[in-house]
Backbone as JSON Lines, residues from 0, in Angstrom:
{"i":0,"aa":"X","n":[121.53,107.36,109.79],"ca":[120.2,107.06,109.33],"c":[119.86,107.95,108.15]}
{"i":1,"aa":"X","n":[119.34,107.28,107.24],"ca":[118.7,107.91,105.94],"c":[117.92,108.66,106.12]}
{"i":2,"aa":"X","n":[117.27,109.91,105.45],"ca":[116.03,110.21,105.53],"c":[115.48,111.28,106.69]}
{"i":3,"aa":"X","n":[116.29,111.29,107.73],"ca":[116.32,112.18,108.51],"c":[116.38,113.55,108.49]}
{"i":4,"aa":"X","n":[115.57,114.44,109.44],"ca":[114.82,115.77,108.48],"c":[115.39,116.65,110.11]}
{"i":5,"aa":"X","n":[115.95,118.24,109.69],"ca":[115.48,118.89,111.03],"c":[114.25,119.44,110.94]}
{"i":6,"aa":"X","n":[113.93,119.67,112.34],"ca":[112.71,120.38,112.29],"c":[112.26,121.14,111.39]}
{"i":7,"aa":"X","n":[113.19,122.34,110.66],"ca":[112.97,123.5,109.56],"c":[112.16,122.65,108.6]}
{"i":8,"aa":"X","n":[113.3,121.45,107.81],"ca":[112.41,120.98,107.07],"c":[111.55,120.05,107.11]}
{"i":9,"aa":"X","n":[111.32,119.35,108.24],"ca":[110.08,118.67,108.14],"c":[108.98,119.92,108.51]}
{"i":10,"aa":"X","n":[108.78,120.57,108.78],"ca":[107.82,121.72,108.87],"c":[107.26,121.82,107.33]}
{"i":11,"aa":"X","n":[108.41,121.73,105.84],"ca":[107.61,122.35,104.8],"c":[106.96,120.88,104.25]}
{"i":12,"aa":"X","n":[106.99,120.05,105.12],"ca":[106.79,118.57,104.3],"c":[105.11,118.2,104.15]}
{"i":13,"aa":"X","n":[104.74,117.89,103.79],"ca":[103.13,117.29,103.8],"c":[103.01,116.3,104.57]}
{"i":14,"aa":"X","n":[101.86,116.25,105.68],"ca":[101.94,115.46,106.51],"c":[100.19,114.43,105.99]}
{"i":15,"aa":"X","n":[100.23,113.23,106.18],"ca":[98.99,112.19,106.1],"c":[98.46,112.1,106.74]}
{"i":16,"aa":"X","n":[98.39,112.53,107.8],"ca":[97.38,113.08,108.95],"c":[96.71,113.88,109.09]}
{"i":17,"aa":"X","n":[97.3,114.99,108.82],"ca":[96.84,116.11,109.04],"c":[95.65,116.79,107.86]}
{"i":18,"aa":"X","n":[94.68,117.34,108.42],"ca":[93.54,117.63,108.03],"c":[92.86,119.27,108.29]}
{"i":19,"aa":"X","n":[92.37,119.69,107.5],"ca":[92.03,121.21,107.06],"c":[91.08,121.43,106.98]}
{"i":20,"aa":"X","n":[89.53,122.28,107.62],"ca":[88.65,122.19,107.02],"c":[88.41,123.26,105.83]}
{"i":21,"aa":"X","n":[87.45,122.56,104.95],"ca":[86.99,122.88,103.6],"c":[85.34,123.24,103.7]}
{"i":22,"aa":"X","n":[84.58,124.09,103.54],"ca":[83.28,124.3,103.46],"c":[83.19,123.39,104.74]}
{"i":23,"aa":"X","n":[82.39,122.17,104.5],"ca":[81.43,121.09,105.48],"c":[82.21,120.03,105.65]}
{"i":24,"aa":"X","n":[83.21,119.93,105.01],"ca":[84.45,118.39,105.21],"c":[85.74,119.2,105.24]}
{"i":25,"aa":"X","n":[86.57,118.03,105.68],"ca":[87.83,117.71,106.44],"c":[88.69,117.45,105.17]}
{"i":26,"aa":"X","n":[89.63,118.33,104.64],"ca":[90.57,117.81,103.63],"c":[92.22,118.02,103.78]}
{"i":27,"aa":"X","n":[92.67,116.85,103.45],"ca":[94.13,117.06,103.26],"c":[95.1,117.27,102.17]}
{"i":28,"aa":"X","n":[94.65,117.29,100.42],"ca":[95.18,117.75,99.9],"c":[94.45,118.36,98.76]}
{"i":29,"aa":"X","n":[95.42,119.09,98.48],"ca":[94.67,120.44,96.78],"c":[95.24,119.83,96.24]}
{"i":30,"aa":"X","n":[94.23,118.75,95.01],"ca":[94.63,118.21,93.75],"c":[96.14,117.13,94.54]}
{"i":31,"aa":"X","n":[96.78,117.42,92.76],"ca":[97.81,115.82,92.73],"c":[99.16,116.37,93.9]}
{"i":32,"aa":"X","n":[99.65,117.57,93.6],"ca":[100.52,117.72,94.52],"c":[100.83,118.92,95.19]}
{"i":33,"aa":"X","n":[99.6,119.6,95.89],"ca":[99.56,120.25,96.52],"c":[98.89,120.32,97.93]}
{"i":34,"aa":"X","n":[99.56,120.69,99.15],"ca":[99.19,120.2,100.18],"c":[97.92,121.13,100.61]}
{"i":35,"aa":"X","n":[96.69,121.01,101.21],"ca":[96.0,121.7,102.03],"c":[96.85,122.42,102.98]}
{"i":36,"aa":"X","n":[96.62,123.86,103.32],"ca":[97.07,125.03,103.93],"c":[96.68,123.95,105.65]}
{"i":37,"aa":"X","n":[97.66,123.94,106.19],"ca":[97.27,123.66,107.67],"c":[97.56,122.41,107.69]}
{"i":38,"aa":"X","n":[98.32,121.69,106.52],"ca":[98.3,119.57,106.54],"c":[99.16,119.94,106.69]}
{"i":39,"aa":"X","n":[100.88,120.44,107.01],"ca":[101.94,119.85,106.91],"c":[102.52,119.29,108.21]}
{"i":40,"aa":"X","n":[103.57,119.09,107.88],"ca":[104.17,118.67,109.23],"c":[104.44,119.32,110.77]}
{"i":41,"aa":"X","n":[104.09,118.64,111.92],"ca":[104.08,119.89,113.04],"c":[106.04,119.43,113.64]}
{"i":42,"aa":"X","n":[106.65,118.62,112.75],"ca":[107.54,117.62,113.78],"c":[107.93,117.46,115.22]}
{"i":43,"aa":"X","n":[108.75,118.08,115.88],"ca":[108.81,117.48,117.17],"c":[107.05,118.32,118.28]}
{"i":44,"aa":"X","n":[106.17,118.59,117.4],"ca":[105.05,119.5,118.33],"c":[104.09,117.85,118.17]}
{"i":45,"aa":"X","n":[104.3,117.14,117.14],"ca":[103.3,115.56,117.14],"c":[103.75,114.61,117.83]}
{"i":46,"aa":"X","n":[103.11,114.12,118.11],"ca":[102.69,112.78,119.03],"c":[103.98,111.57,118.15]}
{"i":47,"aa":"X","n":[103.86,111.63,117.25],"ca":[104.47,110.39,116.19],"c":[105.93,110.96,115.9]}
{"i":48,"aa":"X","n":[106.58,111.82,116.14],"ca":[108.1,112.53,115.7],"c":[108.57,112.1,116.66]}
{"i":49,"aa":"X","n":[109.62,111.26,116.09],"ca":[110.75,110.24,116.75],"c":[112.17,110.7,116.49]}
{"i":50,"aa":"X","n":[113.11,111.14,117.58],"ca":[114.4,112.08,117.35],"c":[114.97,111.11,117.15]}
{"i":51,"aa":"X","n":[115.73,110.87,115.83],"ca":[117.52,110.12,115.41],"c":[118.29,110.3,116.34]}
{"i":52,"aa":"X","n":[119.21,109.13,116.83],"ca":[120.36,109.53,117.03],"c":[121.48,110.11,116.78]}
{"i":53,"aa":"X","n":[122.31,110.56,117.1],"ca":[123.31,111.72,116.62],"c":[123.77,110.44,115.65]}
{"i":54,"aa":"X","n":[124.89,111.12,115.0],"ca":[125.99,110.65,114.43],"c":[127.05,109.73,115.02]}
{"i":55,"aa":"X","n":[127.55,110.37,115.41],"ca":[128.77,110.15,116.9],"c":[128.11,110.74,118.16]}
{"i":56,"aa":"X","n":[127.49,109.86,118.76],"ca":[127.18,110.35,119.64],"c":[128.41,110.87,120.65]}
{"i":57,"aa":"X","n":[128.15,111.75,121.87],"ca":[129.94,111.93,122.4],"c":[129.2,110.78,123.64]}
{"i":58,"aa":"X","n":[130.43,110.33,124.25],"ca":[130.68,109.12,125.48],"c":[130.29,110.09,126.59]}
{"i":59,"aa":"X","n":[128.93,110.05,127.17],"ca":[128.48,110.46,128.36],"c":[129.45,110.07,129.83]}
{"i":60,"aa":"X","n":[129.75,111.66,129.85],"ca":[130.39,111.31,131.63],"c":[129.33,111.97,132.6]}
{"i":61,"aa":"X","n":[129.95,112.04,133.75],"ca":[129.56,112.57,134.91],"c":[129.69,114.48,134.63]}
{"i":62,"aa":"X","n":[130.35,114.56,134.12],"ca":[130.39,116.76,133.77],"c":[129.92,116.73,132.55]}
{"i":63,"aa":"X","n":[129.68,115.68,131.66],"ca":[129.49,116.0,130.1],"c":[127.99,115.51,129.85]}
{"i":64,"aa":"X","n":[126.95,115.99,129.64],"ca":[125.75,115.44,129.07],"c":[125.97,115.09,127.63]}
{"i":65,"aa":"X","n":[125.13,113.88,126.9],"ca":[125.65,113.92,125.51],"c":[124.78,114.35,124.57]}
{"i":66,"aa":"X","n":[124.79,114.69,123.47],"ca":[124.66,115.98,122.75],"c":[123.16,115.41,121.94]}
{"i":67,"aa":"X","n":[122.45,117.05,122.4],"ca":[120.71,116.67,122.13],"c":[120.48,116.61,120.47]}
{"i":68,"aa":"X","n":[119.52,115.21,120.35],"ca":[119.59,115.13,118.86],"c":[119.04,116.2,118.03]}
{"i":69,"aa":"X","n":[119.48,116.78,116.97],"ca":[119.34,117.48,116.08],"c":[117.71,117.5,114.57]}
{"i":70,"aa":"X","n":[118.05,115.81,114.57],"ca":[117.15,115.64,113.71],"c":[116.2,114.3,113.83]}
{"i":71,"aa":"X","n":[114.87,114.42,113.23],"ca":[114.56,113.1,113.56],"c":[113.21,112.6,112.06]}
{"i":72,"aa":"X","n":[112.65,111.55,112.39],"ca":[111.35,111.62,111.34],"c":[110.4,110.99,111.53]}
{"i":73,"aa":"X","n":[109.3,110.9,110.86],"ca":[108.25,110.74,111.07],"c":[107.71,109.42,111.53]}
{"i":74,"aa":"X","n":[107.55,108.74,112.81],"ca":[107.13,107.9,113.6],"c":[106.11,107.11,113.11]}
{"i":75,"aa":"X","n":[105.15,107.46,112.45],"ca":[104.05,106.91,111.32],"c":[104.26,105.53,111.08]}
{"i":76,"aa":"X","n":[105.59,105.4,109.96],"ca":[105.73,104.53,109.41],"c":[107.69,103.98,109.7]}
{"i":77,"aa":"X","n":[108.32,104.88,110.56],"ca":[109.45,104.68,110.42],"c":[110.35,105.26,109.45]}
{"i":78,"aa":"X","n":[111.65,105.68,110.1],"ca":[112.35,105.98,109.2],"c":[112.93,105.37,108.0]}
{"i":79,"aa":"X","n":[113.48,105.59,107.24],"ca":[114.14,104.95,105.86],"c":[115.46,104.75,105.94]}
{"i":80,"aa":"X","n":[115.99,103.5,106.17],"ca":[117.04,103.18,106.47],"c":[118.26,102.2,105.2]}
C-alpha cells in the first residue's frame, strides 16, 4: 500500500480535524502552510487510524502469532493506493 506512514511520522503530519484554541475561536491552521500548535496528527491514539497490512504477512500457526502491523493511515478519507 502507498502512502502508508509509521506512527513517528504521522505524528509530524497536519491533521483536518484537529483544532486549537485561539483567543475566543477554534483554529486549525497558521496562514498557507503552517499547522496550528496542537492540529497534528495523534495516529494510532484517533478514532479514524486504520493499521496497513504487513507486507508479507508470515502464515499464522498454532506457536506463531503473525506479525503486528507496523504502519498505517489516516481513516478519514482512505489510504492512497
Amino acid at each position: 500500500m502507498l502512502n502508508t506512514k509509521t506512527e513517528t511520522e504521522a505524528l509530524a503530519l497536519w491533521c483536518p480535524m484537529g483544532r486549537a484554541r485561539w483567543g475566543e475561536v477554534a483554529i486549525n491552521r497558521q496562514g498557507v502552510d503552517s499547522a496550528a500548535k496542537g492540529t497534528c496528527c495523534l495516529a494510532s491514539a484517533c478514532a479514524m487510524w486504520r493499521w496497513a497490512a504487513p507486507a508479507n504477512p508470515a502464515v499464522a500457526s498454532k506457536k506463531k502469532a503473525p506479525p503486528k502491523p507496523t504502519r498505517g493511515f489516516c481513516g478519514l478519507a482512505g489510504p492512497v493506493v
